[in-house]
C-alpha positions, 0 to 999 in steps of 0.5 A: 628062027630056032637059032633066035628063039635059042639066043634069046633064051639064053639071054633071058637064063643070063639077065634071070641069072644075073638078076638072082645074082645081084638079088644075092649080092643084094641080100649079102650086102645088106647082110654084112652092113648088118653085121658091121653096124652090130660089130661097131656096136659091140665094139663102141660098147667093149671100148666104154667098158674098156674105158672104166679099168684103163683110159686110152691115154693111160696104155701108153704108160710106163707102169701100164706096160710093166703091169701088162708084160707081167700080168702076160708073164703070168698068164693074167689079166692086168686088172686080175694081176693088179688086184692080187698085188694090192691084197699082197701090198695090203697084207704086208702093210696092215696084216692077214685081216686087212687083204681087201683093205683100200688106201684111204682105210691103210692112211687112217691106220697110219694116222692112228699110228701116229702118222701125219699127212704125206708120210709113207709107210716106210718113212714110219717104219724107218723113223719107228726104227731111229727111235726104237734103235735110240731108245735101245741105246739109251736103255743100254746107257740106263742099264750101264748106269744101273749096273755101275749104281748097284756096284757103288751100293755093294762097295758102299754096303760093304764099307757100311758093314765094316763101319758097324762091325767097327763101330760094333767093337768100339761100342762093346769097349765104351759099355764096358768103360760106361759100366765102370764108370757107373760103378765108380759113379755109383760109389760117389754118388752114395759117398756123396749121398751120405755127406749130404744126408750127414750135413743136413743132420748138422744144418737140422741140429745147428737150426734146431739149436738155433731156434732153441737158442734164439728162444731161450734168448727171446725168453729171457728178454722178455723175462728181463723186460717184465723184471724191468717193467716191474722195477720200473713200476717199483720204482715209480711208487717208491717216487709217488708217480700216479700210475694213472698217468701211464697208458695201458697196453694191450700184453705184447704176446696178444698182439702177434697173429703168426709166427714165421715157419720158413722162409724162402729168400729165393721166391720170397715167400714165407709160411705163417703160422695160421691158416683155413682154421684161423679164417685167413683170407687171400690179399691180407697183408701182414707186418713182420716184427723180429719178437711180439715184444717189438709190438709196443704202441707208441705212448703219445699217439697209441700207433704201433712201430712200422715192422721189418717187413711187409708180406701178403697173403697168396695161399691158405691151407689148413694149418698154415698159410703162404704169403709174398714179401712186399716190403722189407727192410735193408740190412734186416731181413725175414727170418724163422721165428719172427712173429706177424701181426695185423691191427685189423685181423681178429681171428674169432670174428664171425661174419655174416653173408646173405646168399642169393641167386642160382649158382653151378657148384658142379660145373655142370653149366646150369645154375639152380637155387639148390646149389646156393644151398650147398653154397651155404652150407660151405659157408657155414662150414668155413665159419660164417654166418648166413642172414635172409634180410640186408642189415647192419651187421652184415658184411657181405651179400653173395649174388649167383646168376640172375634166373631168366623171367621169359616171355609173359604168357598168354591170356588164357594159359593154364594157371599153373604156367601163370603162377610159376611166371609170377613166381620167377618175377618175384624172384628176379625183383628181389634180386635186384633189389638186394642188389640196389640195397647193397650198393646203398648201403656200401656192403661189397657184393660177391660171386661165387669164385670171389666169395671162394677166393675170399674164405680160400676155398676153390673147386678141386 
């Protein structure tokens, strides 16, 4: 029973025991599966964490493989050593300053560069470099040309130098040939100067005695002619004609205007005797007679003979006047001493004008009624006479420029304003009636340029 009751202890140390035992198991197993389940965890968690820097299809790569071998050579991470390798690749790209620079900022650059898209860096630089090597030698050629072009010009310079000295040298020789010759020239033109200055004192002689001449000539026809005329008269009274029969002229030397003072064959001018004084006026013809003893009218008809020539008024001075030929005879021409004559012309003729109107003496582009005075007294001065009303003796009426009424002024402006208008249009119907009157009464009506074109007086 000892022994049982021992057995049975044992047994019971044993299950308790073993029931221990199998609680630790128990608790160690739970344990462990604890562990495992957080070690799977952590595992899942570092292979998601793994998964952002290297995929598990990208280990197997060549280029991963390389990077590892050299990231352990180095005793770095991969992504450590690939990170060091993109600032270094950045810096020889882009410079110091752009380490941290990515790829797309490094292909903006490149873009900016002049790059396009799909070139690499080195195909940049390797075209940069074609380009620089072609511009070198294009430059090189350039400088080959420069260098040749500033040869020519040093041997042209040199050749130019030479010319002028050459040229230096001729030129002393000809001024001293052209001094020379000056001198000679000199010499003949003072010869000639003097044969000259010897020939028009005989051409002046022989004139002069010609002249002398042709008027002692013209002198003693005339002398004859009278002696003529006075046997002729003689002799008719010793016949008993009745001098009653004969017609009266008026003395030849009475009827010559001008004489003839030069002539000019060339323009076909010449110059006459009378001039401002005379009260010549441009446009009056004149005919040309050889002696005033030519002017003789015809006996039957009272006309006188038709003259060599025909010459018009273009110029008057004071003292003489200049007139064009027109008209002359073939075979007869105009020479010094003929005499002029005109059948209307009369010399002591006084004639009347009546001025009226503004005028701008001045030429200062406004007309006033107190320039028509100076107008008058120019007149006056040239020899006319002045009239204040049309009659029948008056030969010309000398307009100026018609004055301006304006608009007629308001009722109820002052007095003064309505008086000067009155006035102004009193002024304005008197001229045109001048002007109505003039054209009745056929008197020719005259502006101020043909007034002064007419007495041969102009401005200046």
């Amino acid at each position: 029973m000892a022994a049982r009751t021992g057995a049975s202890v044992g047994v019971a140390v044993t299950i308790t025991i073993l029931g221990v035992l199998s609680l630790g198991l128990f608790v160690l197993s739970m344990v462990f599966y604890g562990n495992a389940a957080k070690a799977q965890q952590e595992q899942a968690q570092v292979q998601a964490e793994s998964e952002d820097f290297i995929r598990a299809s990208e280990r197997e790569r060549e280029g991963v493989r390389r990077a590892l071998s050299q990231a352990n050579a180095d005793r770095k991470s991969v992504v450590d050593y690939l990170l060091t390798q993109m600032r270094e690749s950045m810096t020889l790209a882009a410079g110091p300053d752009a380490a941290d620079l990515t790829a797309s900022g490094l292909r903006d650059q490149m873009a900016d560069l002049g790059g396009g898209e799909g070139d690499s860096l080195a195909g940049m630089i390797r075209d940069r470099d074609a380009s620089i090597a072609d511009l070198t030698t294009r430059l090189d050629e350039a400088e080959s040309d420069r260098q040749a072009a500033l040869d020519r010009a040093a041997a042209e310079a040199a050749r130019v130098a030479q010319i002028e000295s050459e040229f230096a040298i001729a030129g002393d020789a000809m001024g001293d040939d052209v001094g020379t010759m000056r001198s000679d020239l000199q010499g003949v033109w003072q010869r000639v100067s003097d044969l000259e200055a010897q020939m028009n004192d005989r051409v002046n002689r022989i004139q002069t005695d010609a002249s002398d001449e042709q008027s002692r000539l013209r002198t003693t026809i005339a002398e004859q002619r009278t002696e003529i005329r006075v046997l002729q008269s003689q002799l008719a009274r010793a016949r008993g004609d009745r001098p009653t029969d004969r017609v009266t002229s008026i003395p030849e030397e009475a009827l010559a205007d001008a004489e003839v003072r030069r002539v000019d064959p060339v323009a076909r001018e010449v110059v006459l005797s009378i001039g401002r004084g005379e009260k010549v006026i441009l446009g009056m013809t004149f005919a040309i007679y050889a002696d005033s003893t030519d002017i003789r009218p015809d006996p039957a008809t009272g006309d006188y003979p038709r003259g060599k020539a025909v010459v018009e008024i273009t110029r008057v001075n004071d003292g003489f006047s200049v007139a064009r030929i027109i008209e002359e005879s073939r075979g007869n021409p105009i020479i010094k001493g003929d005499v002029a004559a005109n059948a209307v012309y009369d010399p002591n003729k006084t004639y009347k004008f009546m001025v009226y109107g503004n005028f701008d003496l001045d030429r200062d582009g406004i007309a006033t009624p107190l320039e028509g005075e100076d107008l008058k007294a120019l007149i006056q001065r040239w020899g006319g006479d002045l009239a204040r009303e049309i009659s029948g003796d008056l030969d010309y009426v000398v307009l100026g420029e018609k004055p301006v009424l304006g608009p007629e002024p308001p009722t109820g402006s002052p007095v003064e304003v309505v008086e000067e208008f009155l006035r102004r249009k009193r002024i304005i119907e008197r001229y045109d009636q001048l002007f109505e009157s003039a054209q009745t009464t056929a008197i020719p009506v005259l502006n101020e340029n043909r007034l002064r074109t007419l007495i041969g007086d102009f401005p200046g």
